[in-house]
GUVOMAR-976932 format. One line per 2 residues: number of its first residue (from 1); their letters; for each residue x, y, z of N, C-alpha, C. Coordinates in steps of 0.02 Angstrom, whole numbers. Layout:
GUVOMAR-976932
NUM) a) X Y Z X Y Z X Y Z ~ ...
end
This chain:
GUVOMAR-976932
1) xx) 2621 -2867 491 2591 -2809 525 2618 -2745 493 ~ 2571 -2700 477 2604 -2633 459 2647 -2582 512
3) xx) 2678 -2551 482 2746 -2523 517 2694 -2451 555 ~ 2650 -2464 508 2610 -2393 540 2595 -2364 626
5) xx) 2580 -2451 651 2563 -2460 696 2591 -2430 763 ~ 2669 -2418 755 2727 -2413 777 2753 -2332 765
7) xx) 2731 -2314 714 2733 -2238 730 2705 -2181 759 ~ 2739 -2139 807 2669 -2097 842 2688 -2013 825
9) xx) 2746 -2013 780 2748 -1943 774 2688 -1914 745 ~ 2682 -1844 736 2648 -1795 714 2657 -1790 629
11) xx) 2626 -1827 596 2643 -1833 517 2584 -1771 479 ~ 2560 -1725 513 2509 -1675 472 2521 -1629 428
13) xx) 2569 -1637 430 2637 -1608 387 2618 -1626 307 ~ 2608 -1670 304 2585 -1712 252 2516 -1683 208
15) xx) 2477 -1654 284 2412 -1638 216 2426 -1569 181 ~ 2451 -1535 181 2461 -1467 125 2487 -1501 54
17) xx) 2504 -1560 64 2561 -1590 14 2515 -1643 -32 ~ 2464 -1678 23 2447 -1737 -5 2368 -1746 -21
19) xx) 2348 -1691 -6 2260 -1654 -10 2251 -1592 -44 ~ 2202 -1624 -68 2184 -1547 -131 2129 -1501 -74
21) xx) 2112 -1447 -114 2084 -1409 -73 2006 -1443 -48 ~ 1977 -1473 -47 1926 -1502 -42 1931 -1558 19
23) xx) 2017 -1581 20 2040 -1624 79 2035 -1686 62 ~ 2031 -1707 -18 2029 -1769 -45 2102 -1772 -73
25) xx) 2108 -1847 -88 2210 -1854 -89 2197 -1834 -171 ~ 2254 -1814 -192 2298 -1828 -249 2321 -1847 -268
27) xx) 2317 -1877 -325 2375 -1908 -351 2443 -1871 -374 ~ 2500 -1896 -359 2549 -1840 -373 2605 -1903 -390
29) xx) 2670 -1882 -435 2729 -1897 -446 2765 -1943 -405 ~ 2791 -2018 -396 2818 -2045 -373 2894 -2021 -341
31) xx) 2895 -1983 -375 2975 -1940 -360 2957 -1893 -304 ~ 2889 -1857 -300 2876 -1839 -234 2858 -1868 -191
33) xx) 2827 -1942 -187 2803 -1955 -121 2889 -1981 -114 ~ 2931 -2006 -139 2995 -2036 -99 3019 -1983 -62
35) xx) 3011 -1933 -63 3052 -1874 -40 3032 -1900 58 ~ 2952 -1930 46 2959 -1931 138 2962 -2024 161
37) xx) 3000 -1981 211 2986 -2060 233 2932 -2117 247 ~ 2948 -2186 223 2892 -2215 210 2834 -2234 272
39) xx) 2875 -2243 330 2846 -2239 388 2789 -2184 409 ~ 2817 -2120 390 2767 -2055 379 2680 -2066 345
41) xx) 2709 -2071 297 2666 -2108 233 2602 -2164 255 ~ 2627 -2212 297 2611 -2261 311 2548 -2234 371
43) xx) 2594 -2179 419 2546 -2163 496 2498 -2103 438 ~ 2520 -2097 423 2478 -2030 354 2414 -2071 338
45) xx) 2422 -2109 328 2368 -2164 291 2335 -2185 328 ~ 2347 -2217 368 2325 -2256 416 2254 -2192 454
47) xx) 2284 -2137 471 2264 -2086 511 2204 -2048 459 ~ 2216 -2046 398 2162 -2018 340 2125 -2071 292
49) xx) 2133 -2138 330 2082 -2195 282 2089 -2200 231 ~ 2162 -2200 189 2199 -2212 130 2233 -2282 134
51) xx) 2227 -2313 89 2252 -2394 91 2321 -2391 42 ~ 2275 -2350 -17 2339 -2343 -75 2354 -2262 -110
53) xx) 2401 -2267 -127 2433 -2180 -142 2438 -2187 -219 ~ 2404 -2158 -243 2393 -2130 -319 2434 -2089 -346
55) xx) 2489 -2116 -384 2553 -2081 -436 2523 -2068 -482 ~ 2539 -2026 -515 2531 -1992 -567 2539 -2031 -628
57) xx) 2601 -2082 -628 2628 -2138 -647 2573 -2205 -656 ~ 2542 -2197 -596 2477 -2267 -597 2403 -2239 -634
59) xx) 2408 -2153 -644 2366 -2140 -666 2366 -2142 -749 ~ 2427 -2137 -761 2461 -2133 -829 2448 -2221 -862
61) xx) 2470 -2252 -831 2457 -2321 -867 2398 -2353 -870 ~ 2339 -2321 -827 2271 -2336 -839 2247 -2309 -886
63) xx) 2268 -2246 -890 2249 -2201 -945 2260 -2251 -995 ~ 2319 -2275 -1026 2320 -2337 -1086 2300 -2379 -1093
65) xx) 2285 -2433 -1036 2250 -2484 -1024 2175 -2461 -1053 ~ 2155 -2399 -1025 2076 -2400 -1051 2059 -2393 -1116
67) xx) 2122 -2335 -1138 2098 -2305 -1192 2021 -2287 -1203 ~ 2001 -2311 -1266 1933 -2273 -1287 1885 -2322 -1239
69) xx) 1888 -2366 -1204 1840 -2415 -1158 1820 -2383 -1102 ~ 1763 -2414 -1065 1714 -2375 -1027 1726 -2406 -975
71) xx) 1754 -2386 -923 1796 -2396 -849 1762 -2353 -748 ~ 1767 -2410 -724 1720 -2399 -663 1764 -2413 -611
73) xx) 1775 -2372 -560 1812 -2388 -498 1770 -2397 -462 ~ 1781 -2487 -434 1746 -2512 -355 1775 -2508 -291
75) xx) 1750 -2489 -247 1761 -2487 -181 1809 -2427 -178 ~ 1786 -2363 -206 1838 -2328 -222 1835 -2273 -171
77) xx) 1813 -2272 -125 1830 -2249 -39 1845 -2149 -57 ~ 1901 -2141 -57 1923 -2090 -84 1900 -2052 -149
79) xx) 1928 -2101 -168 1893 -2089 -260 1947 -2070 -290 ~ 2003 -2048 -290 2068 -2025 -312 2077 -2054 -378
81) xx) 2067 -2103 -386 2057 -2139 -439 2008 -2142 -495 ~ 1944 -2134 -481 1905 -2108 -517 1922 -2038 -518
83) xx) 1930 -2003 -485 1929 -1917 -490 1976 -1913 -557 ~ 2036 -1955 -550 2095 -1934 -582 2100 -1958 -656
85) xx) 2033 -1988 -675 2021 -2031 -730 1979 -2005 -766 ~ 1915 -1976 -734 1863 -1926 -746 1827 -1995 -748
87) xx) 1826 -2041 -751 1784 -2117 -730 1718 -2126 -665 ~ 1647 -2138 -675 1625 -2171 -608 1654 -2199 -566
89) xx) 1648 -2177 -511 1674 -2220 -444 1630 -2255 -407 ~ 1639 -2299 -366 1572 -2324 -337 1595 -2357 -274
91) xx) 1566 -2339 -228 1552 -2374 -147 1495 -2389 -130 ~ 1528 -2422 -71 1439 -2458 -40 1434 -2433 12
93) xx) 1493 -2384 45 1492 -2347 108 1476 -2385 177 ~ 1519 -2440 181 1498 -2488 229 1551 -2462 270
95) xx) 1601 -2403 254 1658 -2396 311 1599 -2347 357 ~ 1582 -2312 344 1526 -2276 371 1488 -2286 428
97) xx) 1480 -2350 415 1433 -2397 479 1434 -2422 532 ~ 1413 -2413 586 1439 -2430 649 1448 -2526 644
99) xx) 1403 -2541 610 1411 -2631 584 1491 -2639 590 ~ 1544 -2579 538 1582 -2599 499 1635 -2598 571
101) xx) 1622 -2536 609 1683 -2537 644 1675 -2589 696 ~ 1605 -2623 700 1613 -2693 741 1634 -2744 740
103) xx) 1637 -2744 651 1659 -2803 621 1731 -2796 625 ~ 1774 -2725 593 1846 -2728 601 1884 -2741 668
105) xx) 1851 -2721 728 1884 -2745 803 1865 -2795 817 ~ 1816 -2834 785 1809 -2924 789 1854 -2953 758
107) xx) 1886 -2923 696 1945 -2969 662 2022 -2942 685 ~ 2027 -2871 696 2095 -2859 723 2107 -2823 799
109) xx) 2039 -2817 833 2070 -2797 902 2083 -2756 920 ~ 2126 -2721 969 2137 -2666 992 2190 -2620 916
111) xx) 2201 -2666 890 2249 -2630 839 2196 -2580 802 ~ 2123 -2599 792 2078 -2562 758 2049 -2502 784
113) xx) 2083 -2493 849 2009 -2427 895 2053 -2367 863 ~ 2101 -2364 827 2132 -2282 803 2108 -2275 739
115) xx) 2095 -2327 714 2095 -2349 625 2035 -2296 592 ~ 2059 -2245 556 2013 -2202 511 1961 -2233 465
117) xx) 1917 -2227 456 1869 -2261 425 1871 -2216 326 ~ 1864 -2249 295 1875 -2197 208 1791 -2159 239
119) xx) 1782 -2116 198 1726 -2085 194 1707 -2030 112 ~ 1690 -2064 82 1677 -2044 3 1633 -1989 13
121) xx) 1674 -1956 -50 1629 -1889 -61 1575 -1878 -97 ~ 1523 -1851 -116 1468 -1850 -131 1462 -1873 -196
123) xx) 1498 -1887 -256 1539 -1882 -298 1515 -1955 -314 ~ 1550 -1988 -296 1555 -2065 -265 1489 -2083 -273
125) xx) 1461 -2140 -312 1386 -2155 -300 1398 -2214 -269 ~ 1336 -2234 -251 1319 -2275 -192 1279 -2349 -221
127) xx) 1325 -2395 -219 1311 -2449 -257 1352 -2512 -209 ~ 1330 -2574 -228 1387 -2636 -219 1409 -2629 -273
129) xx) 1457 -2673 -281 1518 -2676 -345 1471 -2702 -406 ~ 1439 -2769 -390 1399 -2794 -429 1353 -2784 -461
131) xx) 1326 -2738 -421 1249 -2716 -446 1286 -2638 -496 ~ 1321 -2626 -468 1363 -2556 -520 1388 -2595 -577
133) xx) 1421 -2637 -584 1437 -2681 -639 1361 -2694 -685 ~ 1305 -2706 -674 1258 -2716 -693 1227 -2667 -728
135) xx) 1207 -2616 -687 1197 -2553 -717 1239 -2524 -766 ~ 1305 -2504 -741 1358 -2453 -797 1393 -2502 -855
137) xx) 1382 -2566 -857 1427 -2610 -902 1478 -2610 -908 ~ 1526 -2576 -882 1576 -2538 -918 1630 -2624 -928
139) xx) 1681 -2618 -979 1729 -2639 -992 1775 -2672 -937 ~ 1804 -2619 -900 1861 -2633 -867 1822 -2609 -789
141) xx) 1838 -2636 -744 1839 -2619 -656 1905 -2628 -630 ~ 1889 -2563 -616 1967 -2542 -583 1955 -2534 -503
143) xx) 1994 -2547 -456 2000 -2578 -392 2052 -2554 -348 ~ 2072 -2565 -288 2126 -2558 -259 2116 -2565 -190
145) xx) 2147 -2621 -160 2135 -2649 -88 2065 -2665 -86 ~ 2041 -2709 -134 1963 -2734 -127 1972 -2788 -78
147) xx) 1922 -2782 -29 1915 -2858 18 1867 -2872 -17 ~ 1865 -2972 -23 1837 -3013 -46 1773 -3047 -9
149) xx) 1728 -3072 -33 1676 -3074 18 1683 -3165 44 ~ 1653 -3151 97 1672 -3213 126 1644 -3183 213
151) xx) 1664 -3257 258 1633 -3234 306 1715 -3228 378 ~ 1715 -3219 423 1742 -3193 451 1800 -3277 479
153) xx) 1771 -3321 460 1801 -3390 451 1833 -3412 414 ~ 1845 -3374 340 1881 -3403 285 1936 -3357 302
155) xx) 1986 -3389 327 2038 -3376 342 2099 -3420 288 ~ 2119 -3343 255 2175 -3379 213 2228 -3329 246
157) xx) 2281 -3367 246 2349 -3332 268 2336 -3289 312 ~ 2320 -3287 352 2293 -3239 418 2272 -3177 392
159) xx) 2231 -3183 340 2180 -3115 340 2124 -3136 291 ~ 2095 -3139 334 1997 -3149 320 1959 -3098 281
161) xx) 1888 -3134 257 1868 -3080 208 1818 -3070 241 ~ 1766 -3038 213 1722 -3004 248 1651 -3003 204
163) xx) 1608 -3002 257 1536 -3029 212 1532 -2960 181 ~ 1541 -2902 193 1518 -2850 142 1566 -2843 88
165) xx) 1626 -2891 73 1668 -2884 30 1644 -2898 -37 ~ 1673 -2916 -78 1638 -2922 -166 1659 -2988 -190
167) xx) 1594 -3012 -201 1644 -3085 -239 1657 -3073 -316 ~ 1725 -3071 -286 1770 -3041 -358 1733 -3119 -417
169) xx) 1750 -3190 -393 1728 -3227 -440 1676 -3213 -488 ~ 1619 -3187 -444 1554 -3176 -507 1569 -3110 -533
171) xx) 1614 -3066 -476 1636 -2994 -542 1663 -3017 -598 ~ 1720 -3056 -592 1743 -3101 -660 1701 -3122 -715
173) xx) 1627 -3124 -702 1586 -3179 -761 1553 -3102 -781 ~ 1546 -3040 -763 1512 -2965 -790 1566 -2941 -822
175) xx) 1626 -2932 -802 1664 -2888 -822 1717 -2920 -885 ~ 1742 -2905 -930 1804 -2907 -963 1860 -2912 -952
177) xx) 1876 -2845 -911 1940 -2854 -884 1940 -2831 -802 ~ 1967 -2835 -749 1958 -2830 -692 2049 -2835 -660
179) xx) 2060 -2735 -671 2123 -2719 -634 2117 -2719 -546 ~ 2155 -2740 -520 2158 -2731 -447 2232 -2737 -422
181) xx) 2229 -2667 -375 2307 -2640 -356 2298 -2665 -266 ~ 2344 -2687 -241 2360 -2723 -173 2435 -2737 -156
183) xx) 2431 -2783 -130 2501 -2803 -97 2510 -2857 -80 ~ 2543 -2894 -113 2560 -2971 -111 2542 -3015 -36
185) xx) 2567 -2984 10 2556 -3007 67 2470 -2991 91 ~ 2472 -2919 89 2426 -2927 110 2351 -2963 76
187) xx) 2365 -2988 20 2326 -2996 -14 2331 -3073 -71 ~ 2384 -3118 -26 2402 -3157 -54 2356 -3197 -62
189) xx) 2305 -3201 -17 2242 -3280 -22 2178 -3247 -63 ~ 2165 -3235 -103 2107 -3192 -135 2108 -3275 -182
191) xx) 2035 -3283 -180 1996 -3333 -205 2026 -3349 -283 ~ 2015 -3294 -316 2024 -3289 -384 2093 -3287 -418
193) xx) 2123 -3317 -365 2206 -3310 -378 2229 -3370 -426 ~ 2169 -3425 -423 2191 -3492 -449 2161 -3489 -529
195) xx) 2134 -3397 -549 2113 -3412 -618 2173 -3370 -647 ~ 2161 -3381 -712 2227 -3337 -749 2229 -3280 -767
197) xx) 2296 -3251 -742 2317 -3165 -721 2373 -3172 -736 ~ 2393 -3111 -730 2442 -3070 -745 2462 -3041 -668
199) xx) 2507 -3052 -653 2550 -3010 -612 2589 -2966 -607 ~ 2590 -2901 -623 2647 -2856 -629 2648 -2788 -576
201) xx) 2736 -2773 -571 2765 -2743 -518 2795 -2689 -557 ~ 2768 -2619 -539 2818 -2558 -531 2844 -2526 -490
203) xx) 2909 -2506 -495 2905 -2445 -453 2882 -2402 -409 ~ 2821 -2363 -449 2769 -2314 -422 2735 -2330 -389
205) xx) 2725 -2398 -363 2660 -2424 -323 2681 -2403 -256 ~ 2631 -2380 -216 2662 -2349 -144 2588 -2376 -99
207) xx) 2597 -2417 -38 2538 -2451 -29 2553 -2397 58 ~ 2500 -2413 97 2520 -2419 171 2543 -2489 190
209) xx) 2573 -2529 170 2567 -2599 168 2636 -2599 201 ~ 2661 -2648 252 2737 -2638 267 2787 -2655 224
211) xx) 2761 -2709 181 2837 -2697 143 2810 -2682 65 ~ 2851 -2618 50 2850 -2599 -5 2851 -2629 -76
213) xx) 2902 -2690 -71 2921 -2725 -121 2872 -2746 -159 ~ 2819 -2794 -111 2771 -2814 -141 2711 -2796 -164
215) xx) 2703 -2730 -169 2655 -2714 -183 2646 -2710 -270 ~ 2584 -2730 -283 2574 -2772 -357 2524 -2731 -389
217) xx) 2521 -2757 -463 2446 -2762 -467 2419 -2836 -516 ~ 2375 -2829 -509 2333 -2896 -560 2298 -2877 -594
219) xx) 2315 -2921 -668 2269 -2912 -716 2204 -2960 -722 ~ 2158 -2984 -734 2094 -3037 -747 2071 -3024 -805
221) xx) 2073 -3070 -860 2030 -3017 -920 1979 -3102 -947 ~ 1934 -3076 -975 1899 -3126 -996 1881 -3199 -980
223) xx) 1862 -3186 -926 1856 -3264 -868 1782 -3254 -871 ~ 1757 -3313 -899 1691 -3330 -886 1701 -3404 -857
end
């Protein structure tokens, strides 16, 4: 369970720091988000429909990974990630939907009636993952806290996927390479875990996720 849950101070403190003028996050310096506490961070998130916090650091090593290749962020809610890349972003805007918030208090309950919904800015085009994969071709899909599609029964490790989620498997047979940033726990049963990846851990990764440690990312490259 996230630690978020459990905090009730006043964390607004946070948006002069963590929102550009437009009220979309930033990516900023790992050396600044440690400055607050992670708990903060966590009710911060939770309260502005942020899953993951964009370093400057995570923006920097995509930057290499892509190099001269043609790169698409899915399910990219915020967009921080695309913004910070100058990259397409793409949602399906299903947080939007009264469907969605029926579906999230069917799987977690009263824990869900505070829960901020993402809400993408105009910016953001309006696609499934797949069908954007189709259209833009691009190389690499870049990701972060993607739910997997499935139905509200496939229960791996006590967290279920969701029919509007993406089946990363057939993203695997379009794409090349397929980055996705999460958190071990929370994200330990993902279908595509049994093909071959790369697992690697920095520093800079800062999730709302409760424990810090694990938060990862995965590589997928050339799985047909």
């Amino acid at each position: 369970m996230d630690t978020w849950f459990g905090h009730k101070g006043d964390v607004s403190y946070l948006d002069n720091i963590l929102l550009d003028q437009r009220g979309l996050l930033k990516s900023l310096p790992h050396a600044l988000l440690r400055k607050f506490p992670i708990e903060h961070l966590q009710a911060w998130a939770n309260a502005n429909g942020i899953f993951y916090f964009v370093t400057s650091e995570m923006i920097e090593w995509l930057k290499e990974k892509i190099a001269n290749k043609k790169a698409i962020e899915i399910c990219a809610g915020d967009g921080c990630i695309s913004r910070s890349l100058g990259i397409i972003g793409i949602d399906n805007r299903i947080q939007e939907s009264k469907k969605f918030r029926e579906l999230l208090l069917e799987k977690y309950g009263k824990m869900a009636e505070n829960w901020e919904s993402a809400s993408p800015p105009r910016e953001i085009k309006k696609y499934e993952a797949l069908d954007a994969v189709r259209v833009f071709r691009p190389d690499i899909v870049i990701g972060a806290y993607v739910s997997q599609k499935g139905t509200l029964t496939d229960d791996y490790n006590g967290h279920k996927s969701f029919e509007w989620g993406v089946d990363e498997r057939e993203l695997l047979t379009k794409a090349k390479t397929y980055i996705h940033f999460g958190n071990k726990y929370m994200h330990s049963g993902k279908f595509i875990f049994d093909l071959p990846h790369q697992e690697l851990h920095f520093p800079w990764l800062v999730s709302r996720a409760f424990d810090q440690s694990l938060n990862q990312v995965w590589i997928w490259e050339n799985i047909k």
